[in-house]
Backbone as a ProteinNet text record, in pm:
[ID]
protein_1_A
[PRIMARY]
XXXXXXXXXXXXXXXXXXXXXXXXXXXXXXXXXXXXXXXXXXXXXXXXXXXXXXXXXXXXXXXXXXXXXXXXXXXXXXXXXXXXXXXXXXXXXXXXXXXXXXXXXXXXXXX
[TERTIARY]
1110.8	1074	1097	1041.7	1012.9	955.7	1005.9	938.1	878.9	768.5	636.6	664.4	665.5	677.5	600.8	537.8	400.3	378.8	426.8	372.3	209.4	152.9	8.6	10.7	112.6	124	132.1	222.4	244	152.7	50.3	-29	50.8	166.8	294.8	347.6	323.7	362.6	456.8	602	730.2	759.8	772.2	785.1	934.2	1032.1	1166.3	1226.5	1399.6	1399.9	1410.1	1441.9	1409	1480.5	1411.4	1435.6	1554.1	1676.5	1770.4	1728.5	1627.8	1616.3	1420.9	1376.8	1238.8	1212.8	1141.4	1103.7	894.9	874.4	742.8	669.6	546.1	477.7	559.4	666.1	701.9	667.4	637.3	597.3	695.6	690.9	765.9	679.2	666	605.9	664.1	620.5	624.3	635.3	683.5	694	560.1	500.1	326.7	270.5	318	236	256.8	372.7	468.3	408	426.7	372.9	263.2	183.9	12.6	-42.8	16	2.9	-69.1	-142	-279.6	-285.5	-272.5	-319.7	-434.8	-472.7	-602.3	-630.5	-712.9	-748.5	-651.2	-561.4	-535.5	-350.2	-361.3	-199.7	-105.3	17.4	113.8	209.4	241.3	316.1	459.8	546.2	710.7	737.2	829	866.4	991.7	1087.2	1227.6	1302.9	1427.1	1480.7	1477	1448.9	1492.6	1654.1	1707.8	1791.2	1769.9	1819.7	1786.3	1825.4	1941	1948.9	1957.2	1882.5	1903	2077.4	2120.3	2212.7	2268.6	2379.2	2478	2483	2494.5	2581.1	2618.5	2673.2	2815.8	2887.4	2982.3	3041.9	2996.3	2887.8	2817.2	2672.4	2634.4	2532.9	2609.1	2745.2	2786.3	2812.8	2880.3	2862.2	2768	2659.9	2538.3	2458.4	2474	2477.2	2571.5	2689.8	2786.3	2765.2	2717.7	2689.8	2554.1	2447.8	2331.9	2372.8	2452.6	2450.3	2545.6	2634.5	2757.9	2616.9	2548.8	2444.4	2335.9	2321.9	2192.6	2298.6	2400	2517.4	2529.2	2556.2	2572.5	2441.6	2352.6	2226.1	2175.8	2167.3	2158.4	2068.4	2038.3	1941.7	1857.1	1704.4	1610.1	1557.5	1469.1	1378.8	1291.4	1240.7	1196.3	1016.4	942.7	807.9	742.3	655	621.5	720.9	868.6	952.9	1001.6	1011.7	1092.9	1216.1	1270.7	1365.2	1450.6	1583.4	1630.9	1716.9	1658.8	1641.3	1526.4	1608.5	1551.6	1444.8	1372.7	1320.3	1401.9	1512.4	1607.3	1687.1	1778.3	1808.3	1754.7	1621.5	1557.4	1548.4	1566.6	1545.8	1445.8	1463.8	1310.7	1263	1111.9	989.9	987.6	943.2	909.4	767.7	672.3	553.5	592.9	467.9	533.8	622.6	721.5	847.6	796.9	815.4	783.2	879.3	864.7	865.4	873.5	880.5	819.2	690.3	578.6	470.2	401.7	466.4	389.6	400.6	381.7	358.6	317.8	429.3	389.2	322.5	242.6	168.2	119.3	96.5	58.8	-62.4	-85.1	-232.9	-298.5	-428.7	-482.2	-480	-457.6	-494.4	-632.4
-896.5	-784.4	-821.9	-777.2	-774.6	-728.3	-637.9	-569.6	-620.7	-578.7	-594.3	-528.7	-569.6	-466.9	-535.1	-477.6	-502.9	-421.7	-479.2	-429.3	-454.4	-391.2	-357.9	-455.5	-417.5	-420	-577.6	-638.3	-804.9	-882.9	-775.2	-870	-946.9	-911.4	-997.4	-913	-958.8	-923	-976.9	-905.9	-1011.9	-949.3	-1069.8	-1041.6	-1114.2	-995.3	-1022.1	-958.5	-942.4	-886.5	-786	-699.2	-557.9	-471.1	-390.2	-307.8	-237.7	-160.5	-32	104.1	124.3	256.5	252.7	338.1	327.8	424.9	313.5	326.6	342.4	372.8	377.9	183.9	210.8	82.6	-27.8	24.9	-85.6	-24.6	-142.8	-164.8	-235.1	-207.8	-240.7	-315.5	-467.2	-572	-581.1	-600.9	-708.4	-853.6	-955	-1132	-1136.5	-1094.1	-1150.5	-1094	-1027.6	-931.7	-1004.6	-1014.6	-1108.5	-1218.6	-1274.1	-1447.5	-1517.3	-1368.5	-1386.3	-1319.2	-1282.2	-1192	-1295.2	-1235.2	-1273	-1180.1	-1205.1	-1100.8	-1152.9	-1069.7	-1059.3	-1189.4	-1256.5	-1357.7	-1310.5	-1431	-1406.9	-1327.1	-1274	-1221.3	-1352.2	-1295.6	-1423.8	-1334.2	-1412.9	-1385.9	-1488.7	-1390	-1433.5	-1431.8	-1521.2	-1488.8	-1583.5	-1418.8	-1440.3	-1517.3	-1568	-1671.5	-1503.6	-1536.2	-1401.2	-1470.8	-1390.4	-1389.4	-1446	-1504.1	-1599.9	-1501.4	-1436.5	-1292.1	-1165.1	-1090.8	-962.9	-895.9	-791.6	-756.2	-660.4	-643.7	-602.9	-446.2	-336.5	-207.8	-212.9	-144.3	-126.9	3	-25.4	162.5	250.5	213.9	367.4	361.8	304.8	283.9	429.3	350.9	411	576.4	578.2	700.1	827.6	738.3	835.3	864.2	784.3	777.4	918.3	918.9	994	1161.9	1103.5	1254.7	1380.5	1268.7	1303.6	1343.8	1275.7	1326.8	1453	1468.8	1577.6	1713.2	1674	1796.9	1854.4	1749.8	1802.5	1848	1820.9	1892.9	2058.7	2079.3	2216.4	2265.4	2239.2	2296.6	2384.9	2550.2	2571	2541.5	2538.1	2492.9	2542.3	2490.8	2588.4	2594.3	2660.7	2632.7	2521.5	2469.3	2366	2405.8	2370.6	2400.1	2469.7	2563.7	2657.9	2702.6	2737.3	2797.8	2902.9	3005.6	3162.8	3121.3	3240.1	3218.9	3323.3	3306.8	3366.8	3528.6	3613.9	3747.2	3816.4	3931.6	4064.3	4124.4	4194.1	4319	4403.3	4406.5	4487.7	4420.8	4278.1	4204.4	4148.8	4185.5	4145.3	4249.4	4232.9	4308.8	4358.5	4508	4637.3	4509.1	4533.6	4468	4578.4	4551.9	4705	4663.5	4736.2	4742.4	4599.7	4466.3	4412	4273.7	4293.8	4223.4	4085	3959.1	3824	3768.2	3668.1	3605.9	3488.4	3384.3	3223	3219.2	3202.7	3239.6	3359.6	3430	3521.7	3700.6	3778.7	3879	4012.1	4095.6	4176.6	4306.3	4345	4422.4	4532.4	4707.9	4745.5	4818.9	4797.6	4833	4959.9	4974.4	5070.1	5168.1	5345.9	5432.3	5510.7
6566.2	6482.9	6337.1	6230.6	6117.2	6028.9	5934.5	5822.3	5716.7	5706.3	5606.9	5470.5	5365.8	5240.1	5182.6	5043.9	4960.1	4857.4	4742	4627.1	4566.3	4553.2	4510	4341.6	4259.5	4102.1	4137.2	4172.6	4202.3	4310.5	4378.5	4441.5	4566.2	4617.2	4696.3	4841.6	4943	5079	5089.5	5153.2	5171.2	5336.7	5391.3	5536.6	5577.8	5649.7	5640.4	5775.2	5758.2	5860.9	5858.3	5986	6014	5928.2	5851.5	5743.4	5820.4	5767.2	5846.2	5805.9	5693.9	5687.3	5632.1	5621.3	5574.7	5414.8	5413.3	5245	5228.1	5130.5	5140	5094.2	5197.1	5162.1	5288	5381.2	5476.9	5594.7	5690.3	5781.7	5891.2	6006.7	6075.7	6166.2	6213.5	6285.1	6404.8	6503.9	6645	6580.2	6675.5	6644.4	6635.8	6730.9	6747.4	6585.1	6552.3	6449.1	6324.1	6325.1	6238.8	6158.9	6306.9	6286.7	6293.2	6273	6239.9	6112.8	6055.3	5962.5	5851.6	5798.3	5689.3	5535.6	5474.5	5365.1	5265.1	5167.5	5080.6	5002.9	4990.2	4900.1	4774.9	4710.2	4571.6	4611.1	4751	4728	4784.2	4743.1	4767.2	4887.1	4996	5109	5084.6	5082.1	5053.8	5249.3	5319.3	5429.3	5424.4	5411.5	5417.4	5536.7	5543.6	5667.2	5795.5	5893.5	5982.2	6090.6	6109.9	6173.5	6302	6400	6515.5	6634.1	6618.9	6725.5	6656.3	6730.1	6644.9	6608.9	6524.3	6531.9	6600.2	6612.2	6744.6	6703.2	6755.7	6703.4	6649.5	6518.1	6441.4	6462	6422.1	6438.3	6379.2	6293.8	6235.1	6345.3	6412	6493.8	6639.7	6671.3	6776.7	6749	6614.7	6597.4	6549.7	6544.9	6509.2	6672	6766.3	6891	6927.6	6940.2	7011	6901.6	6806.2	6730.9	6793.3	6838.3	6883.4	7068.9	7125.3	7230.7	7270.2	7114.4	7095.8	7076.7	7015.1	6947.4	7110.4	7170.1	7265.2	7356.5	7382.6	7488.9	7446.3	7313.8	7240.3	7270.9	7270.6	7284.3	7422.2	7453.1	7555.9	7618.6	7738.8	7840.1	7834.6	7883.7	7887.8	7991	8065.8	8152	8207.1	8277.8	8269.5	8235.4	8184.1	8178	8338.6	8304.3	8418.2	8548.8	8458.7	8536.7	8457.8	8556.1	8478.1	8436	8325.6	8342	8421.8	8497.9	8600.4	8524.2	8475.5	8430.7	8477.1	8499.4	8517.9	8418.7	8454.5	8348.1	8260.8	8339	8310.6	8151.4	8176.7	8093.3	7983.7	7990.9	7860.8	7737.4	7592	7525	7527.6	7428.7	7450.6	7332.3	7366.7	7226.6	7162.6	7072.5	6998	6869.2	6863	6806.8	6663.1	6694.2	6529.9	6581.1	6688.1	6728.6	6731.9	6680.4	6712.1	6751.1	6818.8	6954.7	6949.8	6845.4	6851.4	6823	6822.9	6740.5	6804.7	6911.1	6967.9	6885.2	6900.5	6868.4	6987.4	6992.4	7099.8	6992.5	7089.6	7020.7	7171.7	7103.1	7175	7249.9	7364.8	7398.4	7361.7	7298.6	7234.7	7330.5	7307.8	7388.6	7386.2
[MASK]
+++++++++++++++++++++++++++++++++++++++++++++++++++++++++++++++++++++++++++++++++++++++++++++++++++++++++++++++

């Protein structure tokens, strides 16, 4: 893997290793993508040393990990797609004329 960056003003593609955060104008490559890569008559292609194994976790890796699985745990459950959920008629709040819903809108039937 390897990121693509390219300034327009310098005419210059620099192909390196894998960016850690994204910026505008980069690209993120496959090896194949990489190591075929071509640009415009007249631009200049920089290709930085790449690293021989990729890099390992760090402890801010692990903990942005253990933060994301702390957050979807807090998160209550839902239904699974085309399943009720296990309430009554009774347990559900009254709608009332207007009331939205998630993009829905109850509304009531003309007399």
């Amino acid at each position: 893997m390897a990121t693509l960056t390219y300034v327009y003003a310098d005419s210059t593609a620099v192909l390196g290793p894998l960016a850690t955060y994204a910026e505008p104008h980069c690209y993120d490559l496959c090896e194949q993508h990489a190591n075929s890569l071509t640009v415009p008559r007249g631009w200049e292609v920089l290709r930085l040393a790449m690293p021989s194994q990729p890099p390992q976790p760090g402890p801010d890796d692990l903990l942005a990990l253990a933060d994301a699985v702390r957050e979807a745990a807090s998160r209550p459950a839902s239904p699974a797609p085309g399943q009720r959920a296990a309430h009554s008629a009774l347990e559900a709040p009254a709608a009332t004329e207007g009331t939205r819903r998630g993009h829905l809108r109850v509304l009531r039937e003309p007399s």
